[in-house]
C-alpha positions as a Markdown table, in Angstrom:
| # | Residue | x | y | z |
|---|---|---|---|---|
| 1 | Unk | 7.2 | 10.0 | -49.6 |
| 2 | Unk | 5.9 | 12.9 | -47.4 |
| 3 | Unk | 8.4 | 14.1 | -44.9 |
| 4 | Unk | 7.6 | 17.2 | -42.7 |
| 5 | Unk | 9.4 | 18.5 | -39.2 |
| 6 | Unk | 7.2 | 18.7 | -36.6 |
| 7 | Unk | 7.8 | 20.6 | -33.4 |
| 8 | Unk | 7.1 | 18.9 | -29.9 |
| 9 | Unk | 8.1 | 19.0 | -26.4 |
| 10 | Unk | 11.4 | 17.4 | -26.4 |
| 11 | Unk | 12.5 | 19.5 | -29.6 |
| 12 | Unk | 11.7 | 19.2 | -33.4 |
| 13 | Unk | 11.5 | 15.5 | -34.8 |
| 14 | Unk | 12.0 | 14.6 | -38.5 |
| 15 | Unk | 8.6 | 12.5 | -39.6 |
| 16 | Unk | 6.8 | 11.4 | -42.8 |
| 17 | Unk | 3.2 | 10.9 | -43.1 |
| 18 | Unk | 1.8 | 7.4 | -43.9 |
| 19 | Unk | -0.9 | 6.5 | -46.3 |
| 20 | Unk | -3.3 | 7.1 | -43.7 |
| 21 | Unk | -2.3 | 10.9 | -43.2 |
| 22 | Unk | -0.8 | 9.1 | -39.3 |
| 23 | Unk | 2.6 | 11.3 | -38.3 |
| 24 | Unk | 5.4 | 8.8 | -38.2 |
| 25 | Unk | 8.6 | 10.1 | -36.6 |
| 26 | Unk | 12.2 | 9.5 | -38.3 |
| 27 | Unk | 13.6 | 9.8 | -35.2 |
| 28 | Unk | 16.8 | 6.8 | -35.2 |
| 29 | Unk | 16.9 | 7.1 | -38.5 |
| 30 | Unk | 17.4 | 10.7 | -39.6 |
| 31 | Unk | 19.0 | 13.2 | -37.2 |
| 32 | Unk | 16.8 | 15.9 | -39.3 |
| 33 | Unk | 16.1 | 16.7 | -42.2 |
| 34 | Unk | 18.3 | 19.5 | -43.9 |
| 35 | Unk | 19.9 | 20.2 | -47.2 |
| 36 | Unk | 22.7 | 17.5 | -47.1 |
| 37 | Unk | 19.8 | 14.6 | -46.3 |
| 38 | Unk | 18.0 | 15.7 | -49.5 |
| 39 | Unk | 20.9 | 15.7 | -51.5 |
| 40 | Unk | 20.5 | 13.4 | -54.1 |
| 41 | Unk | 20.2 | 9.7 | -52.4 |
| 42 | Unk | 20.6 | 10.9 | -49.2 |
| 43 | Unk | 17.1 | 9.8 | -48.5 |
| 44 | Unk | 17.3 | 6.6 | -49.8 |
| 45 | Unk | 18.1 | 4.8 | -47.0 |
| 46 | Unk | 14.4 | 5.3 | -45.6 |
| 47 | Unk | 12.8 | 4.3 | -48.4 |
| 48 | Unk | 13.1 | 0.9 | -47.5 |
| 49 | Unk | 11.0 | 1.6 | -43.8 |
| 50 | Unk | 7.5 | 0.3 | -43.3 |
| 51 | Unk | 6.5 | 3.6 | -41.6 |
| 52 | Unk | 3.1 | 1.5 | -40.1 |
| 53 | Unk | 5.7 | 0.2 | -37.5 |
| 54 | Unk | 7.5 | 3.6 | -36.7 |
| 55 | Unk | 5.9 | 5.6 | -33.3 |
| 56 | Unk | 3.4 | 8.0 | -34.5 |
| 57 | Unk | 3.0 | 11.5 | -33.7 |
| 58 | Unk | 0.2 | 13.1 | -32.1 |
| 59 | Unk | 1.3 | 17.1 | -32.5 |
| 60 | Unk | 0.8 | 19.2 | -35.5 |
| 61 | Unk | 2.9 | 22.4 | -35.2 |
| 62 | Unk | 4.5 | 22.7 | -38.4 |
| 63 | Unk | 8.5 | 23.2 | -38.3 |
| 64 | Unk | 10.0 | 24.2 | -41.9 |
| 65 | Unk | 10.3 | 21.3 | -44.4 |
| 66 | Unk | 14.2 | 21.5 | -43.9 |
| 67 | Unk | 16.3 | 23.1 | -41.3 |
| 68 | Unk | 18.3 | 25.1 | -43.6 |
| 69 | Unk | 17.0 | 26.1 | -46.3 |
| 70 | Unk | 20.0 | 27.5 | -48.2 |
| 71 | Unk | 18.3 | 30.2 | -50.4 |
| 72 | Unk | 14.6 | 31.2 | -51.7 |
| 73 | Unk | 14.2 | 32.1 | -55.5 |
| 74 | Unk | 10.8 | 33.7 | -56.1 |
| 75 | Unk | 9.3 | 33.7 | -59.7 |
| 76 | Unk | 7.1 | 36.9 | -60.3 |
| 77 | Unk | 4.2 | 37.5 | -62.6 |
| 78 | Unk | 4.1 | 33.9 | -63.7 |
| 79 | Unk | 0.6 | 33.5 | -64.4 |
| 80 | Unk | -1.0 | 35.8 | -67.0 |
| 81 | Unk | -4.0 | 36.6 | -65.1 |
| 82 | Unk | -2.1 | 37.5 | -62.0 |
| 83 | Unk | 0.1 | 40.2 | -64.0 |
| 84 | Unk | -3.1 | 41.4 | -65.2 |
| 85 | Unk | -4.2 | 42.2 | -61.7 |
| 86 | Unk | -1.4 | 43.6 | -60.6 |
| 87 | Unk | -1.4 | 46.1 | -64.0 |
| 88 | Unk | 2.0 | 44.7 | -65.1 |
| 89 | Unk | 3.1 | 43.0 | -68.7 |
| 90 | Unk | 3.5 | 39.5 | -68.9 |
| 91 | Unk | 7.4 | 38.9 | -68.7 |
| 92 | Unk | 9.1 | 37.5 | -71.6 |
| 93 | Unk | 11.8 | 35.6 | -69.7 |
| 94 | Unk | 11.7 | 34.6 | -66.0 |
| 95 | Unk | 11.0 | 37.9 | -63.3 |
| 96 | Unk | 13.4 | 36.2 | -60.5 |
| 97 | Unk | 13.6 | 38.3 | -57.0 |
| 98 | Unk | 15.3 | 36.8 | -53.7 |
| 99 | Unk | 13.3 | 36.3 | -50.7 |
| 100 | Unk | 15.7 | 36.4 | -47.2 |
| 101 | Unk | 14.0 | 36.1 | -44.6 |
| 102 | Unk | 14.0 | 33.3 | -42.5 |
| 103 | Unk | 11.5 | 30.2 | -43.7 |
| 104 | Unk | 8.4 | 29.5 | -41.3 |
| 105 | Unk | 6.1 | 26.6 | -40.5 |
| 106 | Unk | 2.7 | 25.6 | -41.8 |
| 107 | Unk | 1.2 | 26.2 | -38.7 |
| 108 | Unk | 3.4 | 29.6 | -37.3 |
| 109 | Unk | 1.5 | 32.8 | -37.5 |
| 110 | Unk | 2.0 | 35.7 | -39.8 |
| 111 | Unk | 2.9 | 38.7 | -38.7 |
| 112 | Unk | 1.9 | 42.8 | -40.0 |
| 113 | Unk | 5.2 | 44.1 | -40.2 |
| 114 | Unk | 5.7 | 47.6 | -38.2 |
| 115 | Unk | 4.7 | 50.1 | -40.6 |
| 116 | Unk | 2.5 | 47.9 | -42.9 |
| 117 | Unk | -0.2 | 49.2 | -44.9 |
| 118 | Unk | -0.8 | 46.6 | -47.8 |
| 119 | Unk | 0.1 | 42.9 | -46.3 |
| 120 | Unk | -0.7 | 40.1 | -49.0 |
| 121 | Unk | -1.1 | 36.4 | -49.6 |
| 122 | Unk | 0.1 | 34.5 | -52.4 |
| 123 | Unk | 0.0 | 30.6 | -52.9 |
| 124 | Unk | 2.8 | 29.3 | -54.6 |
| 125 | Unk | 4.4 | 25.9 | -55.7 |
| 126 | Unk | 7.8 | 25.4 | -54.1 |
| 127 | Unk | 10.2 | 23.1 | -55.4 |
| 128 | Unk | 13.3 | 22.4 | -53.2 |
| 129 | Unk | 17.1 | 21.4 | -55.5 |
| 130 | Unk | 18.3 | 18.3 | -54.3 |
| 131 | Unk | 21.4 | 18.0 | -57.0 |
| 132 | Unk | 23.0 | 21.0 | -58.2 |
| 133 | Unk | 22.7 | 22.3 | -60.9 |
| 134 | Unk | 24.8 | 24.6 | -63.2 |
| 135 | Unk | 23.4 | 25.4 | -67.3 |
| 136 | Unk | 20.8 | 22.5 | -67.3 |
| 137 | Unk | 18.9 | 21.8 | -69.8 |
| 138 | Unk | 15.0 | 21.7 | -69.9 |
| 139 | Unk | 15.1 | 17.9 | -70.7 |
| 140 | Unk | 17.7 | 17.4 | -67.2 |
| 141 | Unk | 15.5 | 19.9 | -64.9 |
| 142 | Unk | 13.7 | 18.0 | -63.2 |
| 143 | Unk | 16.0 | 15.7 | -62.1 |
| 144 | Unk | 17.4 | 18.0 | -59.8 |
| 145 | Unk | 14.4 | 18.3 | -57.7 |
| 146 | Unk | 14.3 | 16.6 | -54.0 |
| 147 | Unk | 10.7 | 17.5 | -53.6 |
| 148 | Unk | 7.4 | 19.6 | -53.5 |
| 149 | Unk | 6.4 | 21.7 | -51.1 |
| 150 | Unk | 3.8 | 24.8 | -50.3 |
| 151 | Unk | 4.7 | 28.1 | -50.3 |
| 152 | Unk | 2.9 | 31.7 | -49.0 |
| 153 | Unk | 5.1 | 34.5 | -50.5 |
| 154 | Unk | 3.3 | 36.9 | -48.3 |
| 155 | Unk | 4.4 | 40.4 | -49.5 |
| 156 | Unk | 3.5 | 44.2 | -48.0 |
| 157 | Unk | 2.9 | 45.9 | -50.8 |
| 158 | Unk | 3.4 | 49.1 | -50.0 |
| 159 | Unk | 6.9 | 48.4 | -49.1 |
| 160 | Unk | 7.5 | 46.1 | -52.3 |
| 161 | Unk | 6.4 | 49.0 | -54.1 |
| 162 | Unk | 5.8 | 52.5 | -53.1 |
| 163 | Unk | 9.5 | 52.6 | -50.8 |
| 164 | Unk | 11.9 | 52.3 | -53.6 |
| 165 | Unk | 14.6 | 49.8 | -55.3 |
| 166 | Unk | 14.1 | 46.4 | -55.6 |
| 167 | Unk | 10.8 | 44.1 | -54.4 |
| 168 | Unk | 13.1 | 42.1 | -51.7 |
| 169 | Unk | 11.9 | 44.6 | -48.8 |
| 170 | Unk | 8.3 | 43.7 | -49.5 |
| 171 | Unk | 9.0 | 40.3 | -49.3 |
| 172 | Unk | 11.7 | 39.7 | -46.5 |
| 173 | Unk | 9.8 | 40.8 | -43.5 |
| 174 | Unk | 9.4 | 38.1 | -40.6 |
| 175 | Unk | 7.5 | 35.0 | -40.8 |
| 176 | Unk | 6.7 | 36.1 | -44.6 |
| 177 | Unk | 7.8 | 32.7 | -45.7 |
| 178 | Unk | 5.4 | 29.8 | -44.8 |
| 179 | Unk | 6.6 | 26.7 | -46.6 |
| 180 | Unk | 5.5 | 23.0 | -45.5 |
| 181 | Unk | 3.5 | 21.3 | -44.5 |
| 182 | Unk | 5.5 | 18.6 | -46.1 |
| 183 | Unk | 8.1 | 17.9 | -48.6 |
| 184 | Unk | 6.7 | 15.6 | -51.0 |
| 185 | Unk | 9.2 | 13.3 | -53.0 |
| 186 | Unk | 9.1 | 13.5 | -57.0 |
| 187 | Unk | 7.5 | 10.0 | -57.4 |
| 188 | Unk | 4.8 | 11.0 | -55.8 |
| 189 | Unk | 4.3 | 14.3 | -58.0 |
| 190 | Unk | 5.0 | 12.8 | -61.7 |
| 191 | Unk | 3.7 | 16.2 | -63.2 |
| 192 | Unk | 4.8 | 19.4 | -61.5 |
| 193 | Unk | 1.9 | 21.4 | -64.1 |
| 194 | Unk | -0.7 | 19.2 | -62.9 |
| 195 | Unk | -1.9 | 20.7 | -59.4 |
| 196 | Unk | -4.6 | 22.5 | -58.0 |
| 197 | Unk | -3.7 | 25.6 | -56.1 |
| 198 | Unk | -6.2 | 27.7 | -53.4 |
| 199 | Unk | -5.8 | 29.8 | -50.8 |
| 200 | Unk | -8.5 | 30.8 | -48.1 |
| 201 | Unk | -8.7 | 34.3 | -46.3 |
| 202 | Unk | -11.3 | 33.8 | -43.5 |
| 203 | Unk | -12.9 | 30.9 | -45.0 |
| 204 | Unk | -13.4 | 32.9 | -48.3 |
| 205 | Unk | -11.9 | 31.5 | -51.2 |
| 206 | Unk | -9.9 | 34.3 | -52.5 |
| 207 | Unk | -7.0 | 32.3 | -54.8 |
| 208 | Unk | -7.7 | 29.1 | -57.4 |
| 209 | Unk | -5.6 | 28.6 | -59.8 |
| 210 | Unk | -3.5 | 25.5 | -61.9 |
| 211 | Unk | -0.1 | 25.4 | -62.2 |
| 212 | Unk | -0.6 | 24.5 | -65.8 |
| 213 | Unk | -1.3 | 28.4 | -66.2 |
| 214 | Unk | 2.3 | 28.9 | -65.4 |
| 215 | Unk | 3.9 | 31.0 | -68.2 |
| 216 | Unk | 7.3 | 29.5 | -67.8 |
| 217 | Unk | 6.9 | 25.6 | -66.4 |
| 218 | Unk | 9.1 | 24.3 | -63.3 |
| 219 | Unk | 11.4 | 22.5 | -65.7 |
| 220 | Unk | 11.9 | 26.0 | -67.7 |
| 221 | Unk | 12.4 | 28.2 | -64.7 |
| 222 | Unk | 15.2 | 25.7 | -63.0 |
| 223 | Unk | 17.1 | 25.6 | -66.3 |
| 224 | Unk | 16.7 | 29.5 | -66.5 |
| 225 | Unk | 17.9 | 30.3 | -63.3 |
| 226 | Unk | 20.7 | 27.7 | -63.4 |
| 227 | Unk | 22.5 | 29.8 | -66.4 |
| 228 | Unk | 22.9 | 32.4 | -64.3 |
| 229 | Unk | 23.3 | 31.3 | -60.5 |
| 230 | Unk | 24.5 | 27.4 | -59.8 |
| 231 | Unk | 21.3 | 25.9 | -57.9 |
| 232 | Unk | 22.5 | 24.0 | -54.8 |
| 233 | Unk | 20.9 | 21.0 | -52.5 |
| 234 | Unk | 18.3 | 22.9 | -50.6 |
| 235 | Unk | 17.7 | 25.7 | -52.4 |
| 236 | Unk | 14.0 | 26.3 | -52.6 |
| 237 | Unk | 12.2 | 28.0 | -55.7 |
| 238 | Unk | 8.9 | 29.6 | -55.1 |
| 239 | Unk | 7.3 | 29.3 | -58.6 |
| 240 | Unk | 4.8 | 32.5 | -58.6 |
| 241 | Unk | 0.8 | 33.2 | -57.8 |
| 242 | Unk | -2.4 | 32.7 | -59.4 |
| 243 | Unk | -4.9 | 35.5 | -60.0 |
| 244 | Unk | -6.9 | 36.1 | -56.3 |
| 245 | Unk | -4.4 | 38.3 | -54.3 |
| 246 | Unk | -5.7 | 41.1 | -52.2 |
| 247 | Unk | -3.8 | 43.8 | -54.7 |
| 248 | Unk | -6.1 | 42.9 | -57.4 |
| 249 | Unk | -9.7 | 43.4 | -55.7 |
| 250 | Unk | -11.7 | 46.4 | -56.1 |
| 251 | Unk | -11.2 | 47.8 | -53.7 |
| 252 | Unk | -8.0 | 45.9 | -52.5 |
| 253 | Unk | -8.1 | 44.0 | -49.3 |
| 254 | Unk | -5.4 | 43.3 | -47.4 |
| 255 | Unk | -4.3 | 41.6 | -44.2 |
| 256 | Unk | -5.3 | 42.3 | -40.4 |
| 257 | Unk | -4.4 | 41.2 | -37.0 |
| 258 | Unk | -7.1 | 38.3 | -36.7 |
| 259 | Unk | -7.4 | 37.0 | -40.1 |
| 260 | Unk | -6.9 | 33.8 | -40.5 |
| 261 | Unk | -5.6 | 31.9 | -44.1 |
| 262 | Unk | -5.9 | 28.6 | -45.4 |
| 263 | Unk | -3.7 | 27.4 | -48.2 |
| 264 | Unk | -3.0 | 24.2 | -50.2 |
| 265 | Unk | -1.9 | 22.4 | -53.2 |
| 266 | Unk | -2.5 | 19.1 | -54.4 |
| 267 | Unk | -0.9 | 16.2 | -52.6 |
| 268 | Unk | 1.1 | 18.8 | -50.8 |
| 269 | Unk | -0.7 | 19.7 | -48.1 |
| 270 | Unk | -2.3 | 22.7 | -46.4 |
| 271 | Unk | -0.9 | 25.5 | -44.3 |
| 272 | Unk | -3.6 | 27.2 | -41.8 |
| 273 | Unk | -2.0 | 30.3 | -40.8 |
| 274 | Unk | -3.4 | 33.4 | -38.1 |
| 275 | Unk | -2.3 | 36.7 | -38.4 |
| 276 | Unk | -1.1 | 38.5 | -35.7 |
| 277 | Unk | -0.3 | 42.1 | -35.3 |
| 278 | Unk | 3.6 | 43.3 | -34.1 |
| 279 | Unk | 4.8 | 43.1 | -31.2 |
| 280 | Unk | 8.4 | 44.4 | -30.6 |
């Protein structure tokens, strides 16, 4: 199934799409949905609903897939041609940084950080835990996984590299994590290396890409991370860029108040996202 959160007057509703793309609220069945509903078979009791017969919704503002997303895990440099760009090696093992900011909506605006000279784009798979997981194997990964999602790990550059220690202040600034639209159940994405990725800057097509160029697959980079840090029901992983990013053009292009991106992945959805400039 597709579920999403979708904002409306009386307050954010849980929904899932139908198979004709229709908005079907949850609501009466699911109070929202968060990290304990995707905790493995917590969903289960709405697989049995004909979602034809549920109300259907007419907005499109774009909550977060889950309410509380526990933690982000970003994967760096995970395509080869997108470590070329940004004049870095091709990791041997997994380049894992945190992202903390607070997850955003596929429809919420992006915003230049105060200060910002080099704000970027950056499609990404997401894949959300819905079982924990502690020293998995690659052959048990995947069944930790509650579901598929788009990510933007929008990063300012110049603070992610040019201001010193580690890349999470590049990547932590507000609304620099669009996830959603939806949250697409495993069933529905058999093959986690077979999907198209793009992303859109003004109507230019800037990022395409494959997550079969991923150097380390979603089943590797679960079971990596998992040796080191237990992976917990609503953690979400954000499994690296393809070549395309605004770093990598000659001359580089970045970000401005007015732009406007469009992002997807296969079966996953798009995000259509304005930037806006800051406003304290």
């Amino acid at each position: 199934m597709k579920f999403c959160r979708i904002r409306t007057a009386d307050g954010i509703v849980p929904a899932a799409v139908d198979d004709a793309g229709v908005l079907r609220s949850l609501a009466g069945h699911i109070g929202d949905l968060t990290r304990d509903s995707v905790a493995y078979g917590g969903l289960a009791p709405l697989e049995g609903i004909e979602l034809s017969t549920l109300p259907a919704l007419s907005e499109r503002d774009y909550a977060p897939v889950l309410a509380d997303i526990r933690r982000i895990f970003c994967i760096g440099l995970n395509y080869v041609e997108h470590a070329a760009e940004s004049g870095s090696a091709v990791p041997d093992q997994p380049l894992m940084f945190m992202k903390v900011c607070p997850p955003s909506g596929a429809t919420d605006p992006v915003i230049i950080p105060k200060g910002s000279e080099k704000t970027d784009w950056e499609v990404e798979l997401g894949v959300v835990i819905g079982r924990k997981a502690a020293h998995v194997t690659v052959d048990q990964a995947l069944d930790h996984v509650a579901g598929y999602c788009v990510v933007n790990d929008v990063s300012e550059r110049h603070f992610q590299k040019d201001c010193g220690g580690q890349w999470v202040k590049g990547k932590s600034c507000d609304s620099f994590a669009p996830v959603g639209p939806w949250l697409v159940t495993p069933d529905e994405v058999p093959d986690p290396q077979a999907l198209d990725l793009f992303l859109d800057v003004n109507g230019v097509r800037r990022q395409t890409g494959h997550t079969s160029w991923m150097v380390f697959p979603v089943a590797e980079l679960i079971a990596h991370i998992s040796r080191f840090i237990t992976l917990l029901p609503g953690d979400l992983i954000a499994t690296g860029t393809p070549p395309g990013v605004g770093m990598g053009m000659t001359p580089p292009q970045y970000l401005k108040p007015g732009d406007r991106m469009r992002l997807g992945i296969t079966g996953l959805g798009e995000q259509d996202l304005a930037v806006e400039a800051y406003a304290p």
